[in-house]
N, C-alpha and C positions, 0 to 999 in steps of 0.2 A: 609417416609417409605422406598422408593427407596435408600435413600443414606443411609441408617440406614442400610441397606439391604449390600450395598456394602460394607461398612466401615468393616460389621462385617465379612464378607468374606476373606476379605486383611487381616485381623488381624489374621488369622487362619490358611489359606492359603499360600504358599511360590510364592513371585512374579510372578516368572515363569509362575507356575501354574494360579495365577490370570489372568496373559497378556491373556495365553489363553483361558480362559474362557470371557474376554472381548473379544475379536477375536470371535470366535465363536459367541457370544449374536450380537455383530455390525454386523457380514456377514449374520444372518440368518434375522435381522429387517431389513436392506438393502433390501434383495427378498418381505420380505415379505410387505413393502410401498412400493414398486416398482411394484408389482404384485398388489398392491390396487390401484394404480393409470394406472395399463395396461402396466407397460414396458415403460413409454413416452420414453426413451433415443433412443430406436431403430429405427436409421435409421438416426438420428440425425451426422447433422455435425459437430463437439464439438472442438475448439481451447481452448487449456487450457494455461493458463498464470501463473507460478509461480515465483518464488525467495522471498528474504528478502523486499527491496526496489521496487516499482517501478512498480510493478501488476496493480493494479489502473488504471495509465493514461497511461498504453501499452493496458490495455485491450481495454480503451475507445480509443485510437488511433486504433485498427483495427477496432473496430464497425466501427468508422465514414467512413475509408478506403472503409470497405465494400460496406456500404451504397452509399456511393459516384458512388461507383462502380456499381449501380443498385440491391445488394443483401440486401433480408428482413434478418434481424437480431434480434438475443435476446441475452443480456449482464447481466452475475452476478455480480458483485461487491462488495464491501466491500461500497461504497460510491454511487452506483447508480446502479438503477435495470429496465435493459428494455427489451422491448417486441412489434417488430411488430413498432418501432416509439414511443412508449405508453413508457415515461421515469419517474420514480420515485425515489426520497432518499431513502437509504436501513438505516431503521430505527430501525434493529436486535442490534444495541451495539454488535456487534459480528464478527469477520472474520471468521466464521466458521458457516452454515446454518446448522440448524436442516436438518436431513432426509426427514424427511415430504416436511418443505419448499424447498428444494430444488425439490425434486419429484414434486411439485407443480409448482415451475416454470416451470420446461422441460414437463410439461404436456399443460401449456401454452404455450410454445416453439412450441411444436407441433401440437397445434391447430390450431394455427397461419400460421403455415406452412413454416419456418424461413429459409432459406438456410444455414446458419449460426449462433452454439451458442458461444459465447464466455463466459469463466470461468474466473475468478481468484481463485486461489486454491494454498491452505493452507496446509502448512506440516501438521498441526494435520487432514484437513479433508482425506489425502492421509493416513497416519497411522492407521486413525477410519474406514478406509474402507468406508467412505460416496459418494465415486464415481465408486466405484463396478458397473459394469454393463453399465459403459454408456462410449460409444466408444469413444474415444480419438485421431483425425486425426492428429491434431498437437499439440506438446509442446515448449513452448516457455519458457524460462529462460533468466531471466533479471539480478540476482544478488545472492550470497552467504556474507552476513554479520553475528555479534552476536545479536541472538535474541532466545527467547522462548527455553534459556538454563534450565529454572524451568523445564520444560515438557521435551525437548531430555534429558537435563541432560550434552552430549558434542555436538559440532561442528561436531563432526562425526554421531553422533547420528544423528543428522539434517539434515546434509549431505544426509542419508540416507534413511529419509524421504522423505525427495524432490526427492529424486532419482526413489521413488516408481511410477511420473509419467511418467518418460521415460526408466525403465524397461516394460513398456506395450507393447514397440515397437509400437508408433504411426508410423504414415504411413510419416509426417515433424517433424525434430525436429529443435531449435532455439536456441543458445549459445552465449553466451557474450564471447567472444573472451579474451577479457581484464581481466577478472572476476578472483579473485585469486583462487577460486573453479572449474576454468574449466578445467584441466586436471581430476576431477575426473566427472564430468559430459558426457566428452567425450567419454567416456568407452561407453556410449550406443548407440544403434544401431537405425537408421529409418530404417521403410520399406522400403522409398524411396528415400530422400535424409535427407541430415541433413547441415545447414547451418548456420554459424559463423559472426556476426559484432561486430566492433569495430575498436578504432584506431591503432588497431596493420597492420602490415603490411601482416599478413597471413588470416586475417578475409574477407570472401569472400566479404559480405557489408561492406567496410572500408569507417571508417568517415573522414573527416578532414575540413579544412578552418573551424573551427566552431567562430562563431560572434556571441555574446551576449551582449542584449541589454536591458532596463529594462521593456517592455514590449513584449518580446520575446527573441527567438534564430533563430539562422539557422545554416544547416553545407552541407559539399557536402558530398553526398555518391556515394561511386564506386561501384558498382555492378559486382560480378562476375571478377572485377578489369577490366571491359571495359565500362562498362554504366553509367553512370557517371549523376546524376542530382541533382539538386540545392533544399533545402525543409527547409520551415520555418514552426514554429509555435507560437504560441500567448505564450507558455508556455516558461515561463524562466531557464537557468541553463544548464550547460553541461550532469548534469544527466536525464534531459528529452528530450537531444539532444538522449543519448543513448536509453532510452522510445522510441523514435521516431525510432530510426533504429530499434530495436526488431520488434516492429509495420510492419514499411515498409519490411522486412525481411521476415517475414509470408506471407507477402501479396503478395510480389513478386513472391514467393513459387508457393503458389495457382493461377498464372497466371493473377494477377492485374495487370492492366496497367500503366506507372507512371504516366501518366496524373492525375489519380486517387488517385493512392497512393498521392502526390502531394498537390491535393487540399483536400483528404479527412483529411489529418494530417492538413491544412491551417485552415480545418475548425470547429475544434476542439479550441472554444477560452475560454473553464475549465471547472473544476470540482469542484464539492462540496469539501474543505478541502483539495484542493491539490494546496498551492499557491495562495489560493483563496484573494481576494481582498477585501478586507470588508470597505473600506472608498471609497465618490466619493470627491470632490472637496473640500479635508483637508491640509492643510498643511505639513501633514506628511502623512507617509502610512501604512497601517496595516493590514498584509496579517496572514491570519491563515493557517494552514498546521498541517497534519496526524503528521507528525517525531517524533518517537515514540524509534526510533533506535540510538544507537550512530552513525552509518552511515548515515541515513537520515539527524539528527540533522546538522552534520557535512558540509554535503553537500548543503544544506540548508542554513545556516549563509553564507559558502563561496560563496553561487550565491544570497544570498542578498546583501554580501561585494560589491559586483559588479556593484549594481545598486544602491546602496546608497551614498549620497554626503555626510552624515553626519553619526549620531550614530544607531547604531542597541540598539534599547533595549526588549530583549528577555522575554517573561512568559511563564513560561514552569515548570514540576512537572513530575512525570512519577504515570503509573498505579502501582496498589495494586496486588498482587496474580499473577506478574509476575516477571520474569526475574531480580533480586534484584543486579546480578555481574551487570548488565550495569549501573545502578544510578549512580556511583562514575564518570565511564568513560564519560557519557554525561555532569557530572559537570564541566571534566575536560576542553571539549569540549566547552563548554557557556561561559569556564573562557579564553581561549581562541582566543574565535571569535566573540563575545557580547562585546558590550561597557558598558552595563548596564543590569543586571540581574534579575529580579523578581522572585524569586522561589517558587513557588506554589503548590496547590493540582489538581489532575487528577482525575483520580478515583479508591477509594483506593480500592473499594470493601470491602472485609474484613479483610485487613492490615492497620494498627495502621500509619494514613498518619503523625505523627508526623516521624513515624520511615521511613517513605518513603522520605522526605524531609530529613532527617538526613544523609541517605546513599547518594544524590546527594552534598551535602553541603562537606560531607566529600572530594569529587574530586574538588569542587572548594576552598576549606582552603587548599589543598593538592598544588594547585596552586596559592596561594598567591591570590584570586581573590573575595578575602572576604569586601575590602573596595567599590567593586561596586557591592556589593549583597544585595537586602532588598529582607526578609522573610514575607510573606501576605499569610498567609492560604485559607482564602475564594477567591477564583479565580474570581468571581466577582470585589472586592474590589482590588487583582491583576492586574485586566484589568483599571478599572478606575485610577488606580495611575500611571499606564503607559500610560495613555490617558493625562492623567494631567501634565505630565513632558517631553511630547513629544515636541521637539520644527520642528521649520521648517528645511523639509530636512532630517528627519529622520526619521527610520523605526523601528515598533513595531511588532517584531513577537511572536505571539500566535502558541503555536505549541501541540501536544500531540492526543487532541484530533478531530482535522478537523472536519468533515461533524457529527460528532454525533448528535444526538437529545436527549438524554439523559444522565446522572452520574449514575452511580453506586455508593451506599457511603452507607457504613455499610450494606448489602445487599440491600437495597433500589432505588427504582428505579425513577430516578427525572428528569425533564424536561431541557434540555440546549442543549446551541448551540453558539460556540463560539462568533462565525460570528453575530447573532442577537443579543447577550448580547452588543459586541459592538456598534453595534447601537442603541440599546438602551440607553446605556449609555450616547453618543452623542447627543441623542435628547434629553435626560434629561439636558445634558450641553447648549445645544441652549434655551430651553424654560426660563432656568435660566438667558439668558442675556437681 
């Protein structure tokens, strides 16, 4: 009835006028679940994490910092949802929380009595007004890539989405120095300070010596360009070396100590679908991972190049009802950086995944990279044929949808999990010998 409701409105109505009248309806349901659950946000100490890339495991890099540090914390995420120590898989299929559910955490937040909430936050939940109301000490920004062009429409449009959480004038703000969006990011103001890393040479937390290895990294960070200390993590790749300064960069901010900073990045050893390791004692290795982005994707292969002796063989498909420019470009990318490609289904929702495969295929015929391509629709039977041709020394990545617990496919809602199918699969190949 509700979408019946909308559709007929848009169709009558001139966009403009639609935006605000969705404006209006999202700002007045905001008060009005916010004032049913009592206001939880007030008084709350609220680090928000945005960008394209890399939210996820910077979020969970300052919880653990926190905590480390002696402060109760509660963490949003796209992949894990905590409270008070109390950790659970966020099992929404969504980077974007209902109103409700979100009121609902920060009411638990508040119960608990947290010192610290930590967000990840989503250019649409920044646009939809879903965090209306609830105080914003720091903003942290990790990256600008292309994504979620179906909804902005352009790079600028997005641009200016994200931008909606450090025009609040938090009191920290945090910037990727490197980031090819940070001259416009920079435009905005802290209350109180605002603070830059990366390996440039003008980033207040500048990285460098970084060492990667295949069950981690590390890199030294200069502080301030005088303080200078050494920080590893369990997490591989130069892009969760940058995770790790964003992280340690907030934390410094707020007057952590690096002792803490230090061990609480040491003791972070993953997360659900970010790198995750889904084989123990196999011959080859087979990590699932979110990279959903042609950035991600990208950066992903090249820190598996790194740690693999032998072939990368990729299974990967993108989502239905999004972003359809990047397909071509991620093809372009596995044609690329993959030794072997499996091209599969994600979750179409309600796009025709024949036609979602087709738009990826196009960037890898575009790159000549059609003779290491097998097409396998059911993503199951994708997973098992790259289990099956895996030899020793080589690495199988699963990528798209990390930590999920369920597919969308033709509206319908169905049970999976990259990570367990694998193993499943495995133990069906053990009982068979």
């Amino acid at each position: 009835m509700k979408q019946r409701l909308v559709k007929g409105v848009r169709s009558v109505l001139p966009s403009q006028a639609v935006h605000l009248l969705e404006n209006v309806y999202r700002k007045t349901r905001i008060q009005l679940v916010s004032a049913r659950y009592g206001w939880p946000a007030r008084g709350l100490r609220v680090i928000a994490v945005t960008g394209t890339n890399g939210k996820t495991t910077t979020a969970n890099y300052i919880n653990e910092i926190l905590k480390q540090a002696g402060y109760k914390t509660a963490m949003f995420t796209t992949a894990v949802i905590e409270v008070a120590g109390e950790s659970k898989i966020n099992d929404l299929n969504a980077t974007v929380a209902s109103v409700s559910r979100m009121q609902q955490f920060l009411n638990e937040a508040r119960r608990s009595k947290v010192d610290f909430v930590i967000l990840e936050v989503t250019s649409h939940s920044l646009y939809q007004h879903k965090l209306d109301g609830v105080p914003i000490e720091a903003a942290v920004m990790t990256n600008l890539t292309q994504d979620h062009l179906d909804y902005h429409k352009t790079m600028e449009k997005y641009a200016a989405a994200k931008g909606l959480l450090f025009a609040r004038n938090p009191r920290y703000i945090v910037l990727n120095r490197d980031d090819d969006w940070f001259d416009y990011f920079d435009k905005y103001l802290a209350e109180e300070q605002k603070i830059t890393y990366g390996k440039s040479e003008d980033a207040d937390v500048r990285i460098s010596d970084i060492k990667l290895y295949k069950k981690g990294s590390e890199a030294t960070l200069a502080f301030d360009h005088q303080e200078k200390s050494q920080l590893a993590t369990y997490l591989p790749g130069e892009y969760n070396v940058f995770n790790m300064a964003a992280a340690a960069s907030i934390c410094y901010v707020l007057g952590v100590s690096m002792s803490d900073i230090k061990n609480g990045i040491a003791s972070l050893e993953g997360i659900p679908g970010r790198f995750e390791r889904a084989t123990k004692d196999e011959k080859y290795e087979v990590i699932v991972d979110y990279a959903h982005t042609p950035d991600a994707l990208e950066k992903l292969l090249e820190a598996t190049r790194n740690i693999t002796k032998k072939r990368i063989i990729l299974v990967f498909g993108a989502c239905g009802d999004r972003d359809a420019l990047k397909r071509p470009i991620m093809g372009k990318i596995a044609a690329k950086l993959a030794d072997e490609i499996i091209l599969t289904d994600e979750e179409s929702y309600n796009e025709d995944p024949d036609k979602i495969r087709r738009d990826i295929y196009a960037g890898i015929e575009e790159s000549k990279a059609t003779n290491k391509t097998t097409e396998i629709a059911d993503r199951r039977e994708a997973i098992r044929h790259a289990l099956n041709i895996a030899k020793k020394d080589d690495t199988i990545l699963i990528t798209g949808m990390g930590h999920e617990q369920f597919r969308i496919i033709n509206g319908e809602k169905l049970p999976w999990n990259d990570t367990n199918i694998v193993r499943e699969i495995i133990s069906e190949k053990i009982k068979k010998q």
